[in-house]
C-alpha positions, 0 to 999 in steps of 0.5 A, spaced: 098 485 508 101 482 515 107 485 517 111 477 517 109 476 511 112 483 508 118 480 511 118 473 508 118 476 501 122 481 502 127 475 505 126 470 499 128 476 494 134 476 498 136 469 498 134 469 490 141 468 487 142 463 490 136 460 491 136 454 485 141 448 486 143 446 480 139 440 479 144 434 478 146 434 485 139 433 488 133 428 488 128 429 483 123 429 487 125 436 491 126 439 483 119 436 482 117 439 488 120 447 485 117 447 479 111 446 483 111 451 487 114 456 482 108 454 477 103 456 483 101 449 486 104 452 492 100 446 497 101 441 492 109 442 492 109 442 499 106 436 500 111 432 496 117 435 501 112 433 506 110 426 504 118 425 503 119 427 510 113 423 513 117 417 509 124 418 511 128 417 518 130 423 522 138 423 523 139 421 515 142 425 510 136 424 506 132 427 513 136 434 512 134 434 505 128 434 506 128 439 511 132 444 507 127 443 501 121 444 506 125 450 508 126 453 501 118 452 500 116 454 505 110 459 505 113 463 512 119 466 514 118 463 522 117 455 519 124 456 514 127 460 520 126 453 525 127 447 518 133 451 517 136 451 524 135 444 525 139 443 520 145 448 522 144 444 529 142 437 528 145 436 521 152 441 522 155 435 517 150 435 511 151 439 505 146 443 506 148 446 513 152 451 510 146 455 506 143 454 512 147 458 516 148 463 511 139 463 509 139 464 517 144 470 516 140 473 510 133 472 515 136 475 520 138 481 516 132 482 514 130 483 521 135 488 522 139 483 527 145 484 524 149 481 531 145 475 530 146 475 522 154 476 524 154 470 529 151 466 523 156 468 518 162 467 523 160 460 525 159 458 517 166 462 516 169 457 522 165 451 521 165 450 513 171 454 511 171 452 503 166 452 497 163 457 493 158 458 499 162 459 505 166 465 500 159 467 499 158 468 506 165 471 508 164 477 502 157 479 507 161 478 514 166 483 511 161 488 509 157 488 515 164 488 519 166 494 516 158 498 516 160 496 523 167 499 524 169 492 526 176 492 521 179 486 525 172 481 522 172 485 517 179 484 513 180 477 516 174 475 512 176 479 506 182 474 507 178 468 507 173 470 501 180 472 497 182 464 498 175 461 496 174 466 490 174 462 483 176 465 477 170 467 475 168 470 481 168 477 477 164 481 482 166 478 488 173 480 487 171 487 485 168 488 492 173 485 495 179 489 491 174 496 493 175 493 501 182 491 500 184 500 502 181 500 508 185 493 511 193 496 510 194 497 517 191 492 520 196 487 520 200 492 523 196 494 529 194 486 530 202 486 531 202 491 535 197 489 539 201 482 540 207 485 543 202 489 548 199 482 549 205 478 551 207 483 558 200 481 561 199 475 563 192 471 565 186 475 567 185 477 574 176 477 573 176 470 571 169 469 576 165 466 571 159 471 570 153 469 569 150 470 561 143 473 559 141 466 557 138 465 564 145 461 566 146 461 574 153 462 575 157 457 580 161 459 586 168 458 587 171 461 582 175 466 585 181 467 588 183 460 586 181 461 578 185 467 579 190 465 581 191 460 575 190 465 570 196 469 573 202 463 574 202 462 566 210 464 565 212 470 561 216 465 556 210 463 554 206 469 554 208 470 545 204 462 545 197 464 549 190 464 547 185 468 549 177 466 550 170 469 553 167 467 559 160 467 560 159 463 565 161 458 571 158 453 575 158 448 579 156 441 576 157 439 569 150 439 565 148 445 568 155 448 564 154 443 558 146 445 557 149 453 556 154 450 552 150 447 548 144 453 548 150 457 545 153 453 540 146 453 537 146 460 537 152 460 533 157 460 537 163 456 539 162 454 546 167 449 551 166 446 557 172 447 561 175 444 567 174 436 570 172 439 577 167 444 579 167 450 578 166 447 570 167 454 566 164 455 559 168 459 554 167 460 547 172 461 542 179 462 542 183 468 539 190 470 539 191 475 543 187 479 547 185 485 544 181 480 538 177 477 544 176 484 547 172 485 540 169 478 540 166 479 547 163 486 545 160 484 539 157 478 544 154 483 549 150 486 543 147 479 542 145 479 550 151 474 551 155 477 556 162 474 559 170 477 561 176 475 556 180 470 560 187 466 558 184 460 554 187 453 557 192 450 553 190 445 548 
């Protein structure tokens, strides 16, 4: 059997818990399309997805239905993976963008990409913080987090899954209690890792690195970025935000084209600045130690950058 296929049906084992929706709250037509599909009639189920497609507007709620059901049924891992990053990059507002952040997640695992599976799950996490969807995908991040050694990710997902749980979230909360030990001293070493922060002040490498995504960085980021990042006062150190950096250019839609490469990718991507050089930051953490963890976690994905003071808000 060709591997693709292996992986394919190794995948839609795993996203089998929470493959059926209930039925009151989609189309019939796409409930029709499942049974089919689940009775055998592959082809013909999926040509009722793809003749609602060919008959409905791209850019409407109903378009992105569509292509989740098209995902959901479809015979390959590669055409689910593209139907559903469209939906997580076109579509961020329907009610299907946060399964598929999380069936782009569980893909990606199955490919053993865990850098890439943690990007989703913490975009979905950030983006779609509420619904039993979102507690789902944080009880997962939490689990990779820890096989990772990334106790800082790892707690605070236990924290946000904890928030979502509903009272009959049994198992869930089981694996969130056998997590619970492992989180006891991370509140103190975050407290710890503030106060350090707070006798530092800007980054002195703000330089604008180039990331691996084919960006070429601008000049003229040097001393004088330097020099910005250093005059943030020491009273203000307590209120600062860190961010990674990746790049720096010299016009603005070179920025915002890598901006926008990475916010598909899953991260949370800014154009910073109204004169060159335009800086392009992703994220924005408390203090230093937890951008220095996201930048590492970032390099494992090929996305190289340097922690900087953030801009204020």
């Amino acid at each position: 059997m060709d591997r693709a296929v292996i992986v394919w049906l190794i995948a839609m084992a795993a996203l089998a818990p929470s493959r059926t929706v209930a039925q009151a709250t989609t189309d019939p037509v796409f409930v029709r399309a499942q049974q089919m599909v689940t009775a055998g009639q592959d082809s013909a189920g999926r040509a009722v997805v793809d003749s609602v497609l060919a008959a409905t507007v791209e850019g409407t709620p109903r378009y992105a239905e569509a292509l989740f059901w098209r995902a959901t049924l479809s015979r390959t891992a590669a055409a689910a993976e593209r139907d559903y990053r469209r939906i997580s990059v076109e579509y961020p507002l329907s009610p299907r963008a946060q399964e598929a952040l999380l069936r782009l997640a569980q893909l990606e695992m199955t490919r053993g990409d865990r850098a890439s599976a943690r990007a989703h799950l913490e975009r979905l996490q950030r983006e779609h913080p509420t619904g039993a969807t979102s507690t789902r995908a944080s009880v997962t991040l939490a689990r990779m987090a820890f096989d990772d050694g990334d106790f800082v990710v790892g707690c605070a997902a236990v924290s946000a899954a904890r928030a979502g749980l509903a009272p009959g979230d049994v198992e869930l909360r089981n694996q969130l209690d056998y997590y619970g030990p492992r989180c006891a001293n991370v509140a103190a070493r975050d407290t710890a890792g503030a106060r350090a922060d707070s006798g530092t002040t800007g980054s002195a490498t703000d330089a604008g690195p180039g990331s691996s995504l084919g960006s070429s960085p601008g000049t003229g980021d040097g001393a004088a970025g330097r020099t910005r990042e250093a005059a943030t006062p020491a009273g203000g150190a307590s209120r600062s935000e860190f961010s990674v950096q990746v790049a720096a250019y010299d016009t603005r839609a070179g920025a915002a084209a890598l901006a926008k490469r990475l916010s598909a990718r899953g991260y949370a991507a800014r154009v910073v600045g109204d004169t060159k050089p335009y800086r392009v930051r992703v994220g924005r953490y408390p203090t230093r130690a937890r951008a220095t963890e996201a930048m590492r976690q970032m390099s494992r994905a090929n996305v190289r950058g340097v922690v900087v003071e953030a801009e204020r808000r």
